[in-house]
N, C-alpha and C positions, 0 to 999 in steps of 0.2 A: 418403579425405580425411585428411589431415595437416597440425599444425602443427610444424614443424618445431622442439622444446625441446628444450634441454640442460638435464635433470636429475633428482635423485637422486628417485623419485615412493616414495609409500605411499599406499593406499586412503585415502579420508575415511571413515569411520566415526563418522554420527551417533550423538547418544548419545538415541535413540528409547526412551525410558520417561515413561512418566509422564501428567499433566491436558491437557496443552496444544498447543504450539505445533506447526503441521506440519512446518516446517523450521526451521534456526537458522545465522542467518551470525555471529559476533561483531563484536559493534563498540566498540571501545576498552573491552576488559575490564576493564580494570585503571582503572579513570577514575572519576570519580563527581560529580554537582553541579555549578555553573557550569564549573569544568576540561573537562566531558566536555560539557558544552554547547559550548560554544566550538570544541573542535576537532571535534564533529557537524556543528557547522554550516560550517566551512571545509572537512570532506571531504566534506561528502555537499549543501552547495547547487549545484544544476543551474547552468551556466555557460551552456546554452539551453535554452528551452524555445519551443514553436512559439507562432503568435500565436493571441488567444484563440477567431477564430472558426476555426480550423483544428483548435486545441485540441480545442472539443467535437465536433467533428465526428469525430474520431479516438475520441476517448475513446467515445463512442457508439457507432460500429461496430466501429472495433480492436479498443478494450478489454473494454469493458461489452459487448456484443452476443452474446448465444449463439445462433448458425446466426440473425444479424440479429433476432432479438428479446434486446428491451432493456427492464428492470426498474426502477422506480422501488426507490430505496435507504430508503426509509421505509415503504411500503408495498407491494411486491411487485406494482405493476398493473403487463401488460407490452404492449410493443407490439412490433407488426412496421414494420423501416423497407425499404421497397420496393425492388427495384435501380432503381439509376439518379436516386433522387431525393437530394438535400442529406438530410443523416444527421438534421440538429438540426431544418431546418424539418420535416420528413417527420412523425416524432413529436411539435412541437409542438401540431399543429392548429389552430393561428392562437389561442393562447393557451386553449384550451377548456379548465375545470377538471381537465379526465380527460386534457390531453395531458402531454408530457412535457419538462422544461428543465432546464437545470443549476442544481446545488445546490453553494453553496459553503459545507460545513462547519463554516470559519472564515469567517465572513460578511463577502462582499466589501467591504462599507459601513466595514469596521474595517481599515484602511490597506492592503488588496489592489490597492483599483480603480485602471487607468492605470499596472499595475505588473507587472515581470515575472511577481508575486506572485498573479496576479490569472488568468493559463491553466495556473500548477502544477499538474498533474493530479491531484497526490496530495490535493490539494483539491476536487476535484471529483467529484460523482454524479452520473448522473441522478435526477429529480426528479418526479413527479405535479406537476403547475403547482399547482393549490391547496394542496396540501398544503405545498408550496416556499412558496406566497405568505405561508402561516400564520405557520410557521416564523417569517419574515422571518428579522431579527435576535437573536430570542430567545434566552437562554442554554439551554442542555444541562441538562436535570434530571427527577431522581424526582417524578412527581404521582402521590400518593395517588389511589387508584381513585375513591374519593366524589368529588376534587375536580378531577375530570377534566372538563373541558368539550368536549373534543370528540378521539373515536374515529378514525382511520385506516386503511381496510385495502383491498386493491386500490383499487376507485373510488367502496368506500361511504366514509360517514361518520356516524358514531352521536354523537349527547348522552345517550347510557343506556351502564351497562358493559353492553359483551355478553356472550353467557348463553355463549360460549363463544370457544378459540382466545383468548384474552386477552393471552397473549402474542406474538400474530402482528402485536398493536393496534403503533401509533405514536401518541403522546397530546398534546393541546392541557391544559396545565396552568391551574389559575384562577390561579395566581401568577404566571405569564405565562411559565413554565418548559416546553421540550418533550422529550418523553421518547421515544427512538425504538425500535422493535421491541427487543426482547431478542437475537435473532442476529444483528444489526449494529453493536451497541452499543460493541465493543471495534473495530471497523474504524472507528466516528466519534472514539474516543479516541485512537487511533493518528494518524487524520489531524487533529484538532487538534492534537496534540505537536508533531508537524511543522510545522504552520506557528508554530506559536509559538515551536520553533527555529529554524527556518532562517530565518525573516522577522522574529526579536524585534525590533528597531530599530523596524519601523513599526508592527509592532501594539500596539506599548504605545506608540506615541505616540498613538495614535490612540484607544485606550482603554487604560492600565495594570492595569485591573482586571478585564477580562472572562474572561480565562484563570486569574488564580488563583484566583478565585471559584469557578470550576466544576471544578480542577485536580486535589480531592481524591474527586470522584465519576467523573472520566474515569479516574484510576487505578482504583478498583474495576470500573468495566467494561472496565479492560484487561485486567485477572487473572480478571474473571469471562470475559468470551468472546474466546479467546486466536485467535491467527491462525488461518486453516484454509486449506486447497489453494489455494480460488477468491482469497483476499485475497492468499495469498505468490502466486500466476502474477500478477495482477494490477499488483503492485508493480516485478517487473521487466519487465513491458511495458511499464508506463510507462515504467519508466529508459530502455527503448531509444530514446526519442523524447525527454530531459530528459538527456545528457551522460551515459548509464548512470548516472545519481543512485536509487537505489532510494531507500522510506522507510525509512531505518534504522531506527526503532519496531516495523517489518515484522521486520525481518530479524534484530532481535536480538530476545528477548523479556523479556531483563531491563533493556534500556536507562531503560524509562519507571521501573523501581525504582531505577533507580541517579541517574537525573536530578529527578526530580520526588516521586518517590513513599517515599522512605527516609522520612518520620514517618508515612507514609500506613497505618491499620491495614489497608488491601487489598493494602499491598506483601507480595509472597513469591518464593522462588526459581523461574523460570519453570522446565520442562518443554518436552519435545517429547509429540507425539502416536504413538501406537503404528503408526508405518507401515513403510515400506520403500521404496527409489527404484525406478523400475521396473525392470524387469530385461530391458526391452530397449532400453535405451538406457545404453552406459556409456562411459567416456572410458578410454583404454587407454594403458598408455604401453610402446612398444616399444622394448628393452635393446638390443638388437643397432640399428637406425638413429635409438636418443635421439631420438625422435620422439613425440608425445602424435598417439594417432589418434582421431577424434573419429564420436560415431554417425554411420551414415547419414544425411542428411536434417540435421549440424547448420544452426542457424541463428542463431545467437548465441552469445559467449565472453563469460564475466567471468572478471577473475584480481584477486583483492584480496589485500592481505598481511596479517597475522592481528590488525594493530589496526582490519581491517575498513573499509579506506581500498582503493577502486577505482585499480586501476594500469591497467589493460587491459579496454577494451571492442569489440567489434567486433559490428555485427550489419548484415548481409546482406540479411535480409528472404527470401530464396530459401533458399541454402547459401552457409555460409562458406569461400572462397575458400585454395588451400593458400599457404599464406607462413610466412617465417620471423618468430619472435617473439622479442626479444633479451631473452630470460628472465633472463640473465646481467647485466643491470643492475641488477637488484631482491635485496636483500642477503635472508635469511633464511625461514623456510617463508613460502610462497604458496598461496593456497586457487581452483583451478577452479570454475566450473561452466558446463555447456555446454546446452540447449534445443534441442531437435528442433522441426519443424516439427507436429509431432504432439502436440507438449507435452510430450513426455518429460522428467526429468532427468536430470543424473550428473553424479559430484560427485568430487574430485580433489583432496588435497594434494602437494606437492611443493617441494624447495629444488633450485636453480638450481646447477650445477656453476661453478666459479672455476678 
């Protein structure tokens, strides 16, 4: 299988050391504070997104669902949804405490609803129904253990601290603050950024103050729990369904310190995590027919250009179809990546021949 390119390639060569991030796309390195707000939000807001009962229904079994069991993002209870049944009602159970419904991060009540803003996936979790109901609209926050009024974990819920797993809790604050697991804390900071980028207009019309109130604690648990596998696969399945729009907050790890978090003492230079791409799946570019050959099994192409601005999306859903790609329109290095049907990566730079 081949895309038929003309140009001069070199390997991509993560720079894999370090606390953090699984992977790292850049996005407007050079940028920083309202400047880099502004053109985040022109390259990277979704031009479609599906509507929103279609929305969770995707999002539940596409995205979220492993082998069709699907997780509550606050509390880890998981359910199985059935073949053949609607994905959202399957899991709800006709509202029961213990079923499961979408969570909007950035609470829909705050200028989302009746809006394209409103089935953005990168806003969306599933949800434990009570535990969602708690929530409601409450802000994002540290509750001191004494002043925890109520425990979250699968389908209990405790008013005493528990005697253990502490950190597995999701907490009901008596300030009316909610605090959610510690391994998901930097994926709820990542998905507020995002909408409070990509959507500012209406969510500070709607309330101007709910984001930067909470703005210097969502940095600390951006840097404290940095992206991992499940959150970067995550972010570009969504894009396949949203105009290839990943969450940039995903894909760079310094963006939230260069836009929000420069006074912030949690700001620091992000890191990758110590991995490696797999090494059966790579993208190939062959000299003799200027051709980029793509694994077996791909199913998906991005080609972004190195201020981390999407030029080229293509995705198949099966395997991607051989065609020519007029590479030659796009001035300067271009950055691949390709997805197998099996999940695999591989990753690719390259400048276009003239």
């Amino acid at each position: 299988m081949r895309y038929q390119l003309l140009f001069l390639v070199s390997w991509l060569v993560m720079p894999l050391a370090g606390y953090a991030q699984f992977s790292y796309q850049p996005v407007f390195p050079e940028l920083t504070g309202e400047t880099l707000a502004n053109e985040v939000r022109s390259a990277f807001r979704p031009d479609v997104v599906i509507p929103y009962t279609t929305a969770r229904d995707t999002l539940f079994l596409k995205i979220d669902a492993v082998n069709r069991n699907l997780s509550c993002i606050y509390t880890g209870l998981t359910l199985y949804i059935p073949e053949g049944q609607d994905p959202t009602q399957a899991v709800f159970l006709n509202g029961a405490a213990d079923g499961i419904n979408t969570e909007h991060t950035y609470p829909q009540g705050f200028g989302l609803a009746d809006t394209k803003a409103e089935s953005d996936m990168h806003n969306l979790f599933p949800s434990r129904v009570k535990t969602n109901n708690d929530r409601a609209n409450r802000p994002f926050g540290e509750s001191p253990d004494p002043s925890t009024t109520r425990w979250y974990l699968l389908n209990t819920e405790l008013t005493s601290i528990p005697g253990s797993m502490i950190d597995k809790y999701s907490e009901l604050g008596s300030a009316g603050q909610f605090e959610p697991r510690e391994e998901v804390k930097g994926d709820i900071a990542r998905a507020m950024m995002y909408v409070y980028t990509i959507y500012r207009d209406q969510v500070v019309a709607a309330d101007a103050n709910y984001f930067p109130l909470q703005k210097d604690l969502l940095c600390q648990w951006h840097n404290q729990d940095p992206v991992d596998e499940k959150e970067w696969n995550r972010t570009l399945k969504i894009a396949s369904y949203q105009s290839g729009k990943a969450n940039p907050f995903v894909l760079d790890c310094s963006l939230a310190n260069r836009m929000y978090c420069q006074n912030s003492s949690a700001a620091m230079s992000c890191r990758l995590l110590s991995t490696t791409e797999s090494q059966e799946a790579h993208l190939y570019f062959n000299a003799s027919s200027q051709s980029l050959e793509l694994p077996e099994g791909t199913v998906a192409l991005w080609v972004y250009d190195t201020m981390g601005k999407l030029i080229y999306h293509e995705n198949n859903g099966n395997a991607c179809a051989e065609k020519k790609w007029q590479a030659v329109l796009y001035p300067g290095l271009l950055i691949a990546r390709a997805v197998s049907a099996k999940g695999q990566w591989s990753s690719l730079q390259f400048v276009p021949l003239r």
